[in-house]
C-alpha positions in Angstrom: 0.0 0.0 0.0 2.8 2.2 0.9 4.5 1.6 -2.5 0.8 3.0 -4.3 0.4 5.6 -2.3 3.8 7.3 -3.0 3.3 6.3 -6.6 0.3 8.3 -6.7 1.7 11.4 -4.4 4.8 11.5 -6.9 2.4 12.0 -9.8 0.9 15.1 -7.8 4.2 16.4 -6.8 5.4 16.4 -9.9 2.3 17.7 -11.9 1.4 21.2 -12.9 -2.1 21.1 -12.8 -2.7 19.7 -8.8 -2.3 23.2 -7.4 -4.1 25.8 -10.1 -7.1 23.2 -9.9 -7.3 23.3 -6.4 -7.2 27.4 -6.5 -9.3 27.0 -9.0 -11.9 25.4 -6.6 -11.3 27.4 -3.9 -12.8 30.4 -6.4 -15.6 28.7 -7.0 -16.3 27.9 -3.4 -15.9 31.6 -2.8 -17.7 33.4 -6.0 -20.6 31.6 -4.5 -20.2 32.0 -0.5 -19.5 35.4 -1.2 -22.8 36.3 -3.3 -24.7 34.5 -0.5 -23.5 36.4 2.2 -24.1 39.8 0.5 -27.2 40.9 2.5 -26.7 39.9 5.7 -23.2 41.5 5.6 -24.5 45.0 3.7 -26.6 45.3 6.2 -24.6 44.5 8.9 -21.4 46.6 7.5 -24.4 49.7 6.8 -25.9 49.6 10.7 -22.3 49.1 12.5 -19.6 50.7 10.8 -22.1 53.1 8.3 -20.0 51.7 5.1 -22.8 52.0 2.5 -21.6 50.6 -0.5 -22.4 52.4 -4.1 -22.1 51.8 -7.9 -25.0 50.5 -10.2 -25.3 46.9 -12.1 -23.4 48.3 -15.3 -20.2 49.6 -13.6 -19.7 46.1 -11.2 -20.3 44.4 -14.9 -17.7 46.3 -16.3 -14.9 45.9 -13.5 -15.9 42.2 -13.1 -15.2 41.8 -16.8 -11.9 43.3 -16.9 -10.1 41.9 -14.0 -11.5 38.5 -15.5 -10.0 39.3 -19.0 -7.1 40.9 -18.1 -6.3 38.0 -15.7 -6.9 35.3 -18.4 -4.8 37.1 -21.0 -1.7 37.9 -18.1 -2.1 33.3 -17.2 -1.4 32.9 -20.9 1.5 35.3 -20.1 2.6 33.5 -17.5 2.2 29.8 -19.4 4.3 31.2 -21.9 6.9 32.6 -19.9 7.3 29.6 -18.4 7.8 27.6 -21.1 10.4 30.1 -22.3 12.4 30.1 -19.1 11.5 25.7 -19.3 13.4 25.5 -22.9 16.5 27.6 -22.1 16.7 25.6 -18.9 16.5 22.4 -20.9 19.1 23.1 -23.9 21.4 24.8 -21.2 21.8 22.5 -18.3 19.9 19.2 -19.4 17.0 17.7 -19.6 16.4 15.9 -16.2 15.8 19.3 -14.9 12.1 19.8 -16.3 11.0 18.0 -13.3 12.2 20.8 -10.9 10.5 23.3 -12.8 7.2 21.4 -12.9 6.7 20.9 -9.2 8.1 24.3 -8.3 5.2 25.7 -6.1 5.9 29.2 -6.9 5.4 28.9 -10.6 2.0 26.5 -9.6 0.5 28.9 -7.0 1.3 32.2 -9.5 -1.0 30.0 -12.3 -3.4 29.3 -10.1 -3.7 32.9 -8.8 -4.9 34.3 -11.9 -6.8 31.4 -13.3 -8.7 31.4 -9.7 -9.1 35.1 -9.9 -10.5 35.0 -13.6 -13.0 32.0 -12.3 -14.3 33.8 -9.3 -15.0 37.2 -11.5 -16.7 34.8 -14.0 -18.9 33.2 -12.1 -19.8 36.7 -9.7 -20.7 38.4 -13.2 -23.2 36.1 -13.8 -25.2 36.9 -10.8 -25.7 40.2 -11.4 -28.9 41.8 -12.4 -29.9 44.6 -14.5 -33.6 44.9 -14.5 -35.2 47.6 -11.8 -37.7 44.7 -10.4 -34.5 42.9 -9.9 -32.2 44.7 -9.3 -29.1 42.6 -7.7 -25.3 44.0 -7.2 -23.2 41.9 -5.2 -21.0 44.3 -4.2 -19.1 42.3 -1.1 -18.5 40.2 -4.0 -17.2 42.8 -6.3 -15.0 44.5 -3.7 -13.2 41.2 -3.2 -12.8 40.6 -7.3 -10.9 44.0 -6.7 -8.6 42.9 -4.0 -7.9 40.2 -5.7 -6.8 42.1 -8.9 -4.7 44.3 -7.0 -3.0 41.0 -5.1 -2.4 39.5 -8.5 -0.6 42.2 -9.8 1.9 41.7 -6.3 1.8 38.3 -7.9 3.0 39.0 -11.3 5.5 41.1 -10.4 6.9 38.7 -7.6 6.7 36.1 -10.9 8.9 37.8 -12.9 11.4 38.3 -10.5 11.3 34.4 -9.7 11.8 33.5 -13.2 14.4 35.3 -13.9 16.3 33.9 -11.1 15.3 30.7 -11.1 17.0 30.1 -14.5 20.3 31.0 -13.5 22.7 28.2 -13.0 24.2 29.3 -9.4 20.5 29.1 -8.3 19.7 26.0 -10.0 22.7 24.1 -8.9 22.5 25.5 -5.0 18.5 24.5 -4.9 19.7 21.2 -6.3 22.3 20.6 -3.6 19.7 21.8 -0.9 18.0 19.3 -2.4 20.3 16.8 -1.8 21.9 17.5 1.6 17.7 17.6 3.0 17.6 13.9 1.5 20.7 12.9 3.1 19.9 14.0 6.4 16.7 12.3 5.9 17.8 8.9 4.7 20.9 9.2 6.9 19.4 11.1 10.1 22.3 10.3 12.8 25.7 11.3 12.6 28.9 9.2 13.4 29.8 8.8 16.9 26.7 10.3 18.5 23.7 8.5 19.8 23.6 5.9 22.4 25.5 2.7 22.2 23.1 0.0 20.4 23.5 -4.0 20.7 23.1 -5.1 16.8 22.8 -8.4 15.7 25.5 -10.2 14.2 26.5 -10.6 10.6 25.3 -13.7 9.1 27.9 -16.5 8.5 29.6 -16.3 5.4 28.4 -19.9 4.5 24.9 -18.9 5.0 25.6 -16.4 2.1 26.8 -19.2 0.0 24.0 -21.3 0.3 21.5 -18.9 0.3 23.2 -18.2 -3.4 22.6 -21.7 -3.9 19.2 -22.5 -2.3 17.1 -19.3 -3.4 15.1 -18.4 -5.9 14.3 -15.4 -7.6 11.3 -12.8 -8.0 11.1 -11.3 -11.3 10.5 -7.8 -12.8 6.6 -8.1 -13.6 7.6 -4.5 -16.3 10.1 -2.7 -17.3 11.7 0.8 -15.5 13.4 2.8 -13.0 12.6 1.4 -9.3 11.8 4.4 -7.9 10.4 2.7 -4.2 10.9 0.1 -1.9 8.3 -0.7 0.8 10.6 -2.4 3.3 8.4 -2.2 6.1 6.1 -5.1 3.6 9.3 -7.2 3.0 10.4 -7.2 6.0 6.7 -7.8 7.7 6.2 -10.8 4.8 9.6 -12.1 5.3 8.7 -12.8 9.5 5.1 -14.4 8.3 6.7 -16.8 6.2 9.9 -17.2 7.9 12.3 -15.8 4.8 15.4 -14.3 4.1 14.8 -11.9 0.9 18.0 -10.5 -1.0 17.1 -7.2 -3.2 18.7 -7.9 -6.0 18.6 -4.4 -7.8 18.2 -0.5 -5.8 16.3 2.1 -6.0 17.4 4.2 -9.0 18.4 1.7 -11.1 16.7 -0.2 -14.0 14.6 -3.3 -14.2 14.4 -5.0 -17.6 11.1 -7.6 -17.6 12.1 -11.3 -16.2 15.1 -9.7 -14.4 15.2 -11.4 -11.0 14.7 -8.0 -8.1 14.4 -10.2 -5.3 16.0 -13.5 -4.0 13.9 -15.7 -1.8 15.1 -18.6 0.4 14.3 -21.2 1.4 13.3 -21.4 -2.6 10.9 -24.2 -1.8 8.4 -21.8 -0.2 8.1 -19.1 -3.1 4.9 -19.8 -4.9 3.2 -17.2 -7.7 1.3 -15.6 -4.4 4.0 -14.9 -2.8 5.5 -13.4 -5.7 2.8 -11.6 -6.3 2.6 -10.1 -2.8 6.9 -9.2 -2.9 6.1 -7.7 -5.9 3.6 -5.8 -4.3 6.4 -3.8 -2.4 8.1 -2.9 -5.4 7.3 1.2 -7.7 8.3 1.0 -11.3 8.2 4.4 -13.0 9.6 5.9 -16.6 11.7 7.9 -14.6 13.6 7.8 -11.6 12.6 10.6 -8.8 14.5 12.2 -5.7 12.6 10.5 -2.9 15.1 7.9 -2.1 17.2 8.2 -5.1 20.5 10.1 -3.8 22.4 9.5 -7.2 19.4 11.0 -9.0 19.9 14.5 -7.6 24.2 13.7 -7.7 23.4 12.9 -11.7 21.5 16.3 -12.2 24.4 18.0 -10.6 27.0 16.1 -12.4 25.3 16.4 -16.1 25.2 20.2 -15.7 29.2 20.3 -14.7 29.6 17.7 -18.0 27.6 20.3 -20.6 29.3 22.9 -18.9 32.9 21.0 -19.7 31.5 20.5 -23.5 33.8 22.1 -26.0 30.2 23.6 -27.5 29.6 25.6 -24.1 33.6 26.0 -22.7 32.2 26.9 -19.2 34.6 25.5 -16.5 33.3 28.5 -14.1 29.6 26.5 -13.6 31.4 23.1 -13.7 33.8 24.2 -10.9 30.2 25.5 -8.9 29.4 21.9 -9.0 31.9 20.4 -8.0 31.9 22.7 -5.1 28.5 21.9 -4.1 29.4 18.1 -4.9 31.7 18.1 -2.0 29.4 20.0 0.2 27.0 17.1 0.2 29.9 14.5 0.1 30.7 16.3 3.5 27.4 15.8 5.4 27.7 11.9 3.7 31.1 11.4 5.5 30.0 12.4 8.8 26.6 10.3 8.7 26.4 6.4 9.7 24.8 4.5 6.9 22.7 1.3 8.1 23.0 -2.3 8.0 22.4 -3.7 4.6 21.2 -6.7 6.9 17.8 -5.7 8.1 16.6 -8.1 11.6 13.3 -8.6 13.2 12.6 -7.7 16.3 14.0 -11.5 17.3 17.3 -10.3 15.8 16.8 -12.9 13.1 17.8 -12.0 9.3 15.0 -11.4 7.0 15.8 -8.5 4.6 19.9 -8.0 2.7 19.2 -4.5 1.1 21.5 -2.7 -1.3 21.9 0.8 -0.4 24.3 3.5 -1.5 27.5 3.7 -0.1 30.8 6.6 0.5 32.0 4.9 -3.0 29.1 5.1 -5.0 28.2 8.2 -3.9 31.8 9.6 -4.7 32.0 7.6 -8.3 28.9 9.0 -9.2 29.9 12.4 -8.5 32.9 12.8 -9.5 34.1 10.1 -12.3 32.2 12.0 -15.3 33.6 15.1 -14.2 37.0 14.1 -14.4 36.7 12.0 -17.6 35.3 15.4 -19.3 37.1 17.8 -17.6 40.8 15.8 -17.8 42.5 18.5 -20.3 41.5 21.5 -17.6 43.8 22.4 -15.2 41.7 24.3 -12.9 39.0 21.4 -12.6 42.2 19.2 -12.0 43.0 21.6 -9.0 39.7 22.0 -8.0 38.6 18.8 -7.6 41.9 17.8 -5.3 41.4 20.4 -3.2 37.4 19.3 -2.6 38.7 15.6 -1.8 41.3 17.4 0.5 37.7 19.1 2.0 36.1 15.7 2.0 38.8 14.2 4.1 39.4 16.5 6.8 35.3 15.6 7.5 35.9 12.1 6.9 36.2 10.1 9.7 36.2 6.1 8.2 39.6 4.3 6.7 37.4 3.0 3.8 36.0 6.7 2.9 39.4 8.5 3.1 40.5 5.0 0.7 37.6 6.1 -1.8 39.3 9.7 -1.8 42.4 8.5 -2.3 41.6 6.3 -5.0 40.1 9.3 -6.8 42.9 11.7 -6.3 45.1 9.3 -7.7 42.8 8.9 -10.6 42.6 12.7 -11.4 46.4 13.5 -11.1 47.2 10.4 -13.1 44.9 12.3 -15.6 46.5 15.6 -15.1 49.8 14.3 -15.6 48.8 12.7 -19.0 46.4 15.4 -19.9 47.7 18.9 -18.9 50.5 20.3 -21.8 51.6 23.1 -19.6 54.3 22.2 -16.7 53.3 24.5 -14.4 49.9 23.2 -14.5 50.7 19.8 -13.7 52.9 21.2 -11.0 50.2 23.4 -9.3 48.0 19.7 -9.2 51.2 17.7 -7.9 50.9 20.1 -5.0 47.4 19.8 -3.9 47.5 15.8 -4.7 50.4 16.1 -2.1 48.1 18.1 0.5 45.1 15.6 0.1 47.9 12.4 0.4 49.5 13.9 3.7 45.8 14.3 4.7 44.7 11.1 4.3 47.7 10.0 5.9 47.5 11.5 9.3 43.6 11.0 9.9 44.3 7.3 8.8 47.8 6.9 10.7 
């Protein structure tokens, strides 16, 4: 159920209609609580506070008509505009980055503003009447059309401003690593060395492993796609019932091809096409992968705007050098975080679940290995990216994270040597691969 439900709350999060509809609603809601509460509150605002409101049925027609005009005419403005700042994003800094246009709440919320404001005048215009035997002008109704024109032009202006610094890469790439430090303290909540002292079960045997390799059988893919979400809670819940050991074959992120095995069961004799059915259950398949519990996603969108940055077509190191910058940042808060147990236990301490999750050198291939393929012939993303390794480290705190760093310095300074024509260069990376090595050195000595 869990699995569904975020299925179905990604498809809202990421959709551009959700919010204007539900403004939308909200107009029509009011447009009619407002007309109904016209007399008691004309009389009431006429005996208490003397506010006797004036203007016949043909001027409230006329006002009502063109805030609702002008406010359909400025949404199209706004659709296009957005559109516009969409398809420079897209050809500039990739693709994958449409998604964080189309859930951006601001850009939602200024749609919905006018498209509410042109419903609620619409439907307030059609109440009123002209004739002298019925004579009706809401004007509680009307005065609130007016506030709300004069709030949507705050809006517009307020729009404008967002796009135009929304689209700029320094924005894009810091909301991105917001983005992605917010997910790692989520996924990742307690830091190294703090919190009480916890009694955790052992590590199976490693024959165990070797029969379970043996003995199990697998669950296959029921489509094709990006697993986007893993309902552990069901696995692990479905493993006790049965009395399993399940083995998730592939992790969030990456993709499933139809008949690929996702899960391992053993014992093997004990998986039927139910149980299938149900561990299948636990599993979200999507077109695309998403944020939620997808680390590398947000790490990819970073990384592919450093790459077409790094393109000889573009020649931008400065924005490539941003990310890497902002790469690090997040590689920081990963350092100092403990990452769980791939071996999940019951409450009896017995194994039931062996997850794959992301680790310190997945993280750090993702981010940086594209970066220094493309970037290999420039000198100051060389330099740059040993010093953020040398940043990385003095936060690192584990021998096999401050190995992953060294094993990627050594990687970009065996580049620089090879790649960089000018002397100096290579000399000006041979000291900061020195400063990172000595680093590494101490905190692992």
């Amino acid at each position: 159920m869990k699995a569904r439900f975020f299925k179905y709350l990604n498809m809202i999060r990421y959709s551009f209609w959700f919010v204007p509809i539900l403004m939308a609603l909200g107009a029509v809601g009011l447009s009619y609580g407002a007309v109904a509460i016209e007399g008691p509150l004309t009389d009431w605002l006429n005996t208490a506070l003397g506010w006797k409101f004036n203007g016949g049925a043909e001027g409230a027609a006329a006002v009502l008509g063109n805030i609702g005009g002008s406010m359909i005419t400025i949404a199209g403005v706004v659709f296009s505009m957005t559109l516009v700042a969409l398809s420079l994003t897209v050809s500039n800094l990739g693709p994958r980055l449409l998604r964080n246009f189309m859930r951006d709440r601001s850009t939602q919320v200024v749609l919905g503003t006018f498209v509410a404001t042109f419903l609620y005048c619409l439907l307030v215009l059609r109440t009123i009447r002209r004739q002298e035997e019925i004579l009706f002008i809401p004007h509680v109704a009307v005065s609130l059309g007016v506030f709300f024109a004069v709030i949507s032009v705050g809006v517009l202006i307020y729009f404008i401003h967002h796009v135009t610094r929304s689209i700029q890469a320094n924005e894009i790439v810091a909301q991105l690593t917001r983005e992605l430090i917010e997910r790692i303290g989520r996924l990742f909540p307690e830091p190294i060395g703090e919190g009480a002292p916890q009694v955790l079960p052992e590590n199976p045997d490693p024959l165990f492993l070797e029969t379970f390799e043996s003995q199990s059988r697998p669950v296959d893919a029921k489509d094709d796609g990006y697993l986007q979400f893993v309902d552990e809670d069901i696995l692990l819940s479905l493993a006790g019932e049965k009395d399993l050991v399940l083995r998730l074959e592939r992790r969030t992120g990456q993709y499933v091809v139809f008949g690929q095995p996702i899960v391992r069961v053993w014992p093997g004799e004990k998986l039927d096409e139910g149980l299938a059915d149900r561990i299948s259950f636990a599993f979200t398949l999507g077109i695309q992968r998403t944020p939620s519990h997808d680390l590398e996603f947000v790490v990819d969108q970073l990384v592919e705007i450093a790459v077409r940055a790094l393109s000889p077509g573009v020649n931008d190191p400065f924005t490539a050098i941003v990310c890497i910058d902002r790469l690090g940042s997040a590689l920081c808060r990963f350092a100092q975080r403990k990452r769980p147990s791939p071996f999940l236990h019951d409450d009896g301490y017995a194994l039931r679940v062996i997850a794959r999750g992301i680790t310190f050198s997945s993280f750090a291939d993702a981010a940086f290995n594209q970066i220094r393929q493309y970037g290999r012939t420039s000198a100051a993303v060389a330099i740059r990216l040993l010093e953020t390794f040398a940043v990385i480290a003095f936060f690192a705190s584990l021998p096999e994270d401050l190995a992953v760093l060294q094993r990627h310095g050594d990687m970009v300074i065996r580049g620089a040597r090879e790649g960089l024509p000018e002397r100096e260069d290579r000399q000006a990376a041979e000291e900061r691969y020195e400063i990172l090595s000595r680093l590494i050195d101490e905190k692992s000595g």
